[in-house]
C-alpha positions as CSV (number, residue, x, y, z in Angstrom):
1,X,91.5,129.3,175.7
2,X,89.3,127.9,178.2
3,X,89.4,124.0,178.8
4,X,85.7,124.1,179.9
5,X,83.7,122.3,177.3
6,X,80.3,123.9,176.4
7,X,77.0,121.6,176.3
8,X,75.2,123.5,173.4
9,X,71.8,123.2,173.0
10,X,70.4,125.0,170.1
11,X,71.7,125.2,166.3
12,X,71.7,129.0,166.8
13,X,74.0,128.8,169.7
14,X,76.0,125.9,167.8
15,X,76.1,128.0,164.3
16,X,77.4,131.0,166.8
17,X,80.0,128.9,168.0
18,X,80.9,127.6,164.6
19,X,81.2,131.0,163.3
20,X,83.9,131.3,166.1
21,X,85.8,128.0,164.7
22,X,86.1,129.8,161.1
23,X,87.9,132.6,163.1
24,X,90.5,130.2,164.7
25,X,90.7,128.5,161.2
26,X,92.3,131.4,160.0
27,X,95.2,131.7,162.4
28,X,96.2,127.7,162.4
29,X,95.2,124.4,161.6
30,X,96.0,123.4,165.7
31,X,94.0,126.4,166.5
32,X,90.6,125.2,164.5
33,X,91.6,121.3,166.7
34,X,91.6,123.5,169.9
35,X,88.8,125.0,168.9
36,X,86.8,121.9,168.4
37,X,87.5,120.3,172.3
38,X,85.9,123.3,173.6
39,X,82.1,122.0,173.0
40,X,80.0,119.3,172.0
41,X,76.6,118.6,171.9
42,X,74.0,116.4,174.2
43,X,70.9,114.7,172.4
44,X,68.1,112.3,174.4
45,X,68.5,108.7,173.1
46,X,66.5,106.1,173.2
47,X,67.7,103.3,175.2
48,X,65.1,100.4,174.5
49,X,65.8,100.4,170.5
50,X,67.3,97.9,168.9
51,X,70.6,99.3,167.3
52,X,69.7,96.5,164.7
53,X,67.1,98.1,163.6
54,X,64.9,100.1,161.2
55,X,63.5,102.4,164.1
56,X,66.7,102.8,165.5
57,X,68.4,103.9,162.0
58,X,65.6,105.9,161.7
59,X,66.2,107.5,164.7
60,X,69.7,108.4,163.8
61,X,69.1,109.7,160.8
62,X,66.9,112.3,162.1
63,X,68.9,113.3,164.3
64,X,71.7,113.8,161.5
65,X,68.8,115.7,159.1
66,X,68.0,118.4,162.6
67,X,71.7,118.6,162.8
68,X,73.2,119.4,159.4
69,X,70.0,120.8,158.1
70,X,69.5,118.5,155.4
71,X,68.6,115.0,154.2
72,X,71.0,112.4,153.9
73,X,72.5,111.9,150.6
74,X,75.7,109.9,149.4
75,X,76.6,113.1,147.4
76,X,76.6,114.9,150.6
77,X,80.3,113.6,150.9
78,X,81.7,115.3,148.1
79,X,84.5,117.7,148.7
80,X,85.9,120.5,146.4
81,X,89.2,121.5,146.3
82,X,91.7,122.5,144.2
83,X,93.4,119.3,142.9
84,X,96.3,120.5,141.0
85,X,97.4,122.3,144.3
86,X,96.7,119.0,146.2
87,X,99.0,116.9,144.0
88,X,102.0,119.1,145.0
89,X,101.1,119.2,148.7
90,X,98.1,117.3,150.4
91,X,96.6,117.3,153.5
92,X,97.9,117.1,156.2
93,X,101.1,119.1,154.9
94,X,98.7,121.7,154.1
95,X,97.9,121.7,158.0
96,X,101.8,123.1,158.9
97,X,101.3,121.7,161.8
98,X,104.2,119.1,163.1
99,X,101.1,117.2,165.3
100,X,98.4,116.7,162.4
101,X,101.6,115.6,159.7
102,X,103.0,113.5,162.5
103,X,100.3,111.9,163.8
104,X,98.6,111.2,160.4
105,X,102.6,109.4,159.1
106,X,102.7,107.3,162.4
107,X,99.2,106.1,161.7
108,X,99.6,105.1,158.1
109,X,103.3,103.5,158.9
110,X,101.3,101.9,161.5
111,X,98.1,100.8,159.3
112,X,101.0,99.4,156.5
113,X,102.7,97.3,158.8
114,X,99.6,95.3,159.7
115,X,98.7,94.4,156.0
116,X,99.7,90.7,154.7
117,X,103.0,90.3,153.2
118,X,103.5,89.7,150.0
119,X,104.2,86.4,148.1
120,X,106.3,85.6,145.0
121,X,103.1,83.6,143.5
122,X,101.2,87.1,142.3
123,X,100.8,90.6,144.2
124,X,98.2,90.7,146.4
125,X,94.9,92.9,145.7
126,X,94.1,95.7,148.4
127,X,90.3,97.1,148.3
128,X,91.0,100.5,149.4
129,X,87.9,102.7,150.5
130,X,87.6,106.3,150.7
131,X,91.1,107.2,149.9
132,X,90.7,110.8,149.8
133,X,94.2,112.2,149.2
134,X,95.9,109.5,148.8
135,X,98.6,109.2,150.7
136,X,97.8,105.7,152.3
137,X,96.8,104.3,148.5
138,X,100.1,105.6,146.9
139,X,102.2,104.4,150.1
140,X,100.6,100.7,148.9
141,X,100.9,100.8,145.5
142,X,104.7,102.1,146.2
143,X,105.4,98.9,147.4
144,X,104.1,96.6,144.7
145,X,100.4,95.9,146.1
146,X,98.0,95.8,143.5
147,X,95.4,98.5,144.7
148,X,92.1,99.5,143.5
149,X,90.9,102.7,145.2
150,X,87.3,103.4,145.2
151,X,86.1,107.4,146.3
152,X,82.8,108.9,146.4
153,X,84.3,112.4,145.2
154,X,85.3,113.0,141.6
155,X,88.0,115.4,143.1
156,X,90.0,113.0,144.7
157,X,90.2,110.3,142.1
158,X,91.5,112.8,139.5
159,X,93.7,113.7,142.4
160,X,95.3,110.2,143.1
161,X,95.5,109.5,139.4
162,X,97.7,112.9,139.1
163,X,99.8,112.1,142.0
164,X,100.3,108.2,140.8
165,X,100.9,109.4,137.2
166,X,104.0,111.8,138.8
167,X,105.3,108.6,140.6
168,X,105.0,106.2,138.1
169,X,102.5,103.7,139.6
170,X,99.9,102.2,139.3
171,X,96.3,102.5,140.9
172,X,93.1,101.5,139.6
173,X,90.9,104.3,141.2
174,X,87.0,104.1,140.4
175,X,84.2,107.0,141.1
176,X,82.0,105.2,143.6
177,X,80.2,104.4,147.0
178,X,80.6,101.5,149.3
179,X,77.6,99.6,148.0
180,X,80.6,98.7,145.0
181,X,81.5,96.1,147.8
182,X,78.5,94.0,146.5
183,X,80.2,94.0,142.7
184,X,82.9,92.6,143.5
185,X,84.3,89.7,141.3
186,X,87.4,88.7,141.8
187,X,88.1,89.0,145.7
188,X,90.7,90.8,147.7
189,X,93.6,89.7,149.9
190,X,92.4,92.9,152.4
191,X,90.8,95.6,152.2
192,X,91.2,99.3,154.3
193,X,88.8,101.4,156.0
194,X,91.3,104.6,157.1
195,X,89.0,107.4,158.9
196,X,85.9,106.3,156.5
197,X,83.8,103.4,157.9
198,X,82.5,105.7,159.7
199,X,81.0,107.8,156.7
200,X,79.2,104.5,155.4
201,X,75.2,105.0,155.5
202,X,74.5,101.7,156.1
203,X,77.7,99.7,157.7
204,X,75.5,96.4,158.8
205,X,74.9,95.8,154.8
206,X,78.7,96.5,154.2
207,X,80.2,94.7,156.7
208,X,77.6,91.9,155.8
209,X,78.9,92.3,152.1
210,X,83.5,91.9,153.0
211,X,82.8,87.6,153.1
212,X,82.0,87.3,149.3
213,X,84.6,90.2,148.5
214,X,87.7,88.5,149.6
215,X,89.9,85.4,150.4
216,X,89.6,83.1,153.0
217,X,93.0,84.3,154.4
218,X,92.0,88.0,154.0
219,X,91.8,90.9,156.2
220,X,89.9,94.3,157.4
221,X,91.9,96.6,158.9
222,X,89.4,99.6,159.9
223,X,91.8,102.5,161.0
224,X,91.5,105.7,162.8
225,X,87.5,105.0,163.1
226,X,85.8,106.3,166.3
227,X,85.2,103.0,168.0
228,X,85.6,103.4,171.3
229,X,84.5,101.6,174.5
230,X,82.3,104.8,176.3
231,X,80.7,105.9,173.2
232,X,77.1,106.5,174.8
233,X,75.0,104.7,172.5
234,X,75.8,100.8,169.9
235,X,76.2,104.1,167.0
236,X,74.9,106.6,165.8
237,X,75.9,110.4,165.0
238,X,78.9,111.9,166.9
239,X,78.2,114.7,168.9
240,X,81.6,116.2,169.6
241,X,82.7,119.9,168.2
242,X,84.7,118.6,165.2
243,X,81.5,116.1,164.4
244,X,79.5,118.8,164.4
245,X,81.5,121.2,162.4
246,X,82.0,118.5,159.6
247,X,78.1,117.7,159.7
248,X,76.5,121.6,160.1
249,X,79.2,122.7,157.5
250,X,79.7,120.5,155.4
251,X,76.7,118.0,155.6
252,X,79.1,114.7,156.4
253,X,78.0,111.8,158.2
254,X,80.1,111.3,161.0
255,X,79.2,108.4,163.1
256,X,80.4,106.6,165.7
257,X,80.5,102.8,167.6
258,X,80.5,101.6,170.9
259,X,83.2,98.7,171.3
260,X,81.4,96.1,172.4
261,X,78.5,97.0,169.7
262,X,81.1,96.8,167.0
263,X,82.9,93.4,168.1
264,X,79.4,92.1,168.5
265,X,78.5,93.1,164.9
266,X,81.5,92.3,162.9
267,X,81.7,88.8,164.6
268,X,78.1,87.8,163.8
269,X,78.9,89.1,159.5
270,X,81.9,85.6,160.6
271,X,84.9,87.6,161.4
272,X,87.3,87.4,164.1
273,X,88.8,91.3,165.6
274,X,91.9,91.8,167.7
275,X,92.6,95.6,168.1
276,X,96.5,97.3,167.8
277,X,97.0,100.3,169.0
278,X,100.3,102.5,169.7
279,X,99.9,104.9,172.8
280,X,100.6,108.4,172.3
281,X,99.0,108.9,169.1
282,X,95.4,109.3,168.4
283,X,95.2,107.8,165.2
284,X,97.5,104.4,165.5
285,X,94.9,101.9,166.2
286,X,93.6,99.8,163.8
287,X,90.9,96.9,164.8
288,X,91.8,93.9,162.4
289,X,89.4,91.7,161.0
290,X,90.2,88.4,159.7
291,X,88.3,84.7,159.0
292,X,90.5,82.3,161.3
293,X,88.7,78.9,161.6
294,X,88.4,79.1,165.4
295,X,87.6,76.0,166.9
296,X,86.7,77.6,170.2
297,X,86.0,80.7,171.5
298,X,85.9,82.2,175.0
299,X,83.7,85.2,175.5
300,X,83.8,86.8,178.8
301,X,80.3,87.7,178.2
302,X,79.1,84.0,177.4
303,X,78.5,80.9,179.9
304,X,81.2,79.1,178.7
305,X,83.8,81.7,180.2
306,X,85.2,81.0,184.1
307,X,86.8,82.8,186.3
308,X,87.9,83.4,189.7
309,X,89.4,86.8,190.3
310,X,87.4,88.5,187.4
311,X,84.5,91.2,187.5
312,X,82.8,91.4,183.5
313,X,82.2,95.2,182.3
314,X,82.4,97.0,179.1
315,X,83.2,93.9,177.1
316,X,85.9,92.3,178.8
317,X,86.9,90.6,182.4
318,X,89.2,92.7,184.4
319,X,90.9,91.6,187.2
320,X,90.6,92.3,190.7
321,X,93.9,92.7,191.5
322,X,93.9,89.5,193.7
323,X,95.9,86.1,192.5
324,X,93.9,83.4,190.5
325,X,92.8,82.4,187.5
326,X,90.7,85.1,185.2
327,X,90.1,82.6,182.9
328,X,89.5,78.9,183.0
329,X,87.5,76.5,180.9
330,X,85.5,75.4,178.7
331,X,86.4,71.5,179.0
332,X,85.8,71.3,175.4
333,X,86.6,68.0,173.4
334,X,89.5,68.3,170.6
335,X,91.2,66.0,168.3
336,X,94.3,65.4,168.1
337,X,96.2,68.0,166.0
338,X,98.3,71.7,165.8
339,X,96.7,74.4,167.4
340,X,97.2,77.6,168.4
341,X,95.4,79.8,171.6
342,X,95.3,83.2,170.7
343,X,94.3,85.6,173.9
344,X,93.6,88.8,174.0
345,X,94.3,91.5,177.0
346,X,95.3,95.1,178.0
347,X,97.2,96.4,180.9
348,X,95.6,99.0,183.3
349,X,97.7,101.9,183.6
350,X,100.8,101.5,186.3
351,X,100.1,97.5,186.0
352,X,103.1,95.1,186.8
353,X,102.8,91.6,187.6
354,X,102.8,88.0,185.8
355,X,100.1,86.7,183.2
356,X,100.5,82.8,182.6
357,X,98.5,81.1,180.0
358,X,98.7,76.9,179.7
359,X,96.5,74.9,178.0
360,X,95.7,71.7,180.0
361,X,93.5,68.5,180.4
362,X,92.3,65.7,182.6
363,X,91.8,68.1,184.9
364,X,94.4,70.1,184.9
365,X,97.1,67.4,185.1
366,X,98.3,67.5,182.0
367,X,100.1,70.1,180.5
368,X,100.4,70.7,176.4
369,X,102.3,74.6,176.3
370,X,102.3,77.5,178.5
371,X,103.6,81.3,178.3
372,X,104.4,83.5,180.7
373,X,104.2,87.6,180.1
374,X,105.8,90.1,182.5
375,X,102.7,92.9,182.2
376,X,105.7,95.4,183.5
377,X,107.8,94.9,180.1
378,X,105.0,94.6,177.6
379,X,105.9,97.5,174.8
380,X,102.0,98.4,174.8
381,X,99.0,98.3,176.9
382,X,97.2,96.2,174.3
383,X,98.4,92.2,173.9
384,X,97.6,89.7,171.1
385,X,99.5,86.5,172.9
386,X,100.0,83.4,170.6
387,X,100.8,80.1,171.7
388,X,100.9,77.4,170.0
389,X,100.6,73.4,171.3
390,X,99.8,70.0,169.6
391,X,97.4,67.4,171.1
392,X,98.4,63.8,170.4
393,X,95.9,62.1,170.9
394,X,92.9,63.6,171.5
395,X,91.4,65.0,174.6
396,X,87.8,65.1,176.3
397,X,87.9,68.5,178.4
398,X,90.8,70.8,177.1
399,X,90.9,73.9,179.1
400,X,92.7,77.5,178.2
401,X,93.4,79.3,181.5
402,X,94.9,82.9,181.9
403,X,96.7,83.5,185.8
404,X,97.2,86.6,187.1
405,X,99.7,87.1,190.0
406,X,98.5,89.4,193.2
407,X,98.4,93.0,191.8
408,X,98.2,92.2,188.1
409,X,95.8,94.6,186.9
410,X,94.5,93.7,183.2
411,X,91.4,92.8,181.1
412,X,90.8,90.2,179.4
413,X,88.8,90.6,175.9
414,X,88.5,87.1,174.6
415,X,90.5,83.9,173.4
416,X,90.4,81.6,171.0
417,X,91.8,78.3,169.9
418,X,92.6,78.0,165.8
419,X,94.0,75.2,163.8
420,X,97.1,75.4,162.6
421,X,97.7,73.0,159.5
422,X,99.9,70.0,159.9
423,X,104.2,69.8,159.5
């Protein structure tokens, strides 16, 4: 198969090349993938619309009616299937193919391991939305979180009731949208988005809605969701060959975000958002939400952010390879007290070299903690680095710096300093 990826440009052409995909469905499930990385879609977008906006929205929404050749509905997402077939063997295992079942297990192994632990006071409560087969909700439930699974498609909650019943657990699973979000009474320790943010109609009044819906010390883990840094436009409809096959076919709603549109966005609905990611697998990477009390906060795209050796594009300061400090600042006053800096970087591909980040005041002269990461041994490209320090008594101009040695190539995202409550 060719590697050359077709621009179409009419739905004739694209229900011509879709016709093809139903062929390559029928010898393998990797075949239909291959299939889909062989074309794609360009559309003109406006680029002086607010993506907060009704005209922008608007905009989007056309472009989703041209495309799937219908108008939008919530009911649009309902799948059929046969469900006592699916509670013996479920997607992916349907798939028989080693990559999809792979991938999909590293990802929700991966997903698990970033939820909150539990505690011997009660279990905690997981908001699960659009669970679709399953396999995530039942891998929860298996370990004694209490989990309510909500599912736009009557299908799928019969099916995880079957396969929980056949188990022996327990899952509350209701028949509903995301708007649910806004009945919420009793809030959640976290709550999981895996590949189905992205189907939400109108994610500004969701994400607007997790605050009242959970605990102070909650979090939002939105998995496997196309947010990705050179996504052409702040969101809108994805216009890549499986995208288009789910919305032509199947009338789904398949959209996707720029990074630096959704970091923007879920910080101003109050929440803080570190990315984890594992290379090698497409769907490991979760972007984690949570409500830390940050005391400050250095944004490389704000005034308050220094630096000496950094150049500022596509939401973070990268280094210039050159030694100095990529951060420095913001001579903010503190009081005395625990704290910890939280900083968050990647590595550049091939990078090796020393990061060192200190906390200081008066000018640099005093030291209250410093760490030191060899970018050559980190495990993954992608770093959350902790550190934490005490300030006794208080100071006038506390600075967090990040140094890079001559060569280190990385990008900086943002920091933070958060309180940590006393000994």
């Amino acid at each position: 198969m060719s590697t050359d990826i077709e621009v179409i440009e009419t739905l004739e052409r694209l229900d011509e090349k879709l016709r093809e995909l139903d062929g390559l469905a029928l010898v393998s499930d990797d075949s239909l993938r291959r299939g889909f990385e062989t074309f794609r879609m360009n559309f003109p977008m406006p680029s002086d619309l607010d993506p907060y906006s009704d005209e922008y929205r608007e905009h989007q929404f056309k472009l989703y009616e041209t495309i799937s050749g219908r108008n939008y509905a919530v009911k649009n997402e309902v799948a059929a299937f046969d469900v006592a077939a699916a509670s013996i063997r479920p997607f992916p295992y349907t798939s028989e193919s080693p990559s999809t079942v792979g991938h999909q297990l590293i990802a929700i192994g991966f997903l698990i391991s970033l939820l909150p632990s539990r505690t011997p006071e009660r279990p905690l409560r997981i908001l699960e939305f659009g669970p679709g087969w399953g396999n995530t909700t039942l891998a929860m439930a298996t370990m004694g979180y209490n989990v309510t699974a909500i599912d736009i498609a009557p299908g799928f909650c019969e099916l995880i009731r079957t396969r929980a019943d056949m188990l022996g657990i327990e899952v509350d699973v209701v028949n509903g949208d995301f708007s649910l979000i806004e009945d919420v009474v009793e809030p959640y320790d976290a709550v999981v988005f895996f590949e189905c943010f992205h189907h939400s109609s109108d994610h500004l009044r969701l994400l607007r809605s997790l605050a009242a819906a959970t605990t102070p010390e909650a979090r939002v883990l939105f998995a496997a969701e196309p947010i990705v840094a050179d996504f052409p436009v702040p969101w809108g409809l994805r216009l890549d060959g499986e995208s288009l096959w789910a919305a032509r076919n199947f009338g789904w709603l398949e959209l996707g975000f720029n990074q630096t549109y959704f970091e923007e966005t879920v910080k101003r609905c109050g929440w803080d958002l570190v990315n984890h990611r594992l290379d090698g697998t497409p769907w490991a990477n979760v972007w984690l939400a949570q409500k830390e009390p940050t005391v400050l906060r250095l944004d490389p795209s704000q005034s308050t952010f220094h630096t000496q050796v950094g150049e500022y594009r596509d939401g973070a300061m990268y280094s210039d390879g050159t030694q100095g400090f990529l951060q420095y600042g913001p001579y903010q006053a503190l009081e005395s007290g625990r704290y910890q800096a939280v900083v968050d970087f990647f590595s550049l591909d091939g990078a090796s070299g020393l990061v060192a980040i200190d906390v200081v005041s008066s000018s640099g002269s005093v030291s209250h903690g410093r760490l030191e990461i060899q970018v050559d041994h980190m495990q993954q490209h992608n770093a959350v680095s902790r550190l934490e320090f005490t300030l006794a008594p208080a100071v006038a101009d506390l600075e967090l710096r990040v140094f890079v040695t001559a060569g280190t190539r990385v990008a900086l995202r943002s920091s933070r300093i958060l309180p940590l409550p006393a000994e």
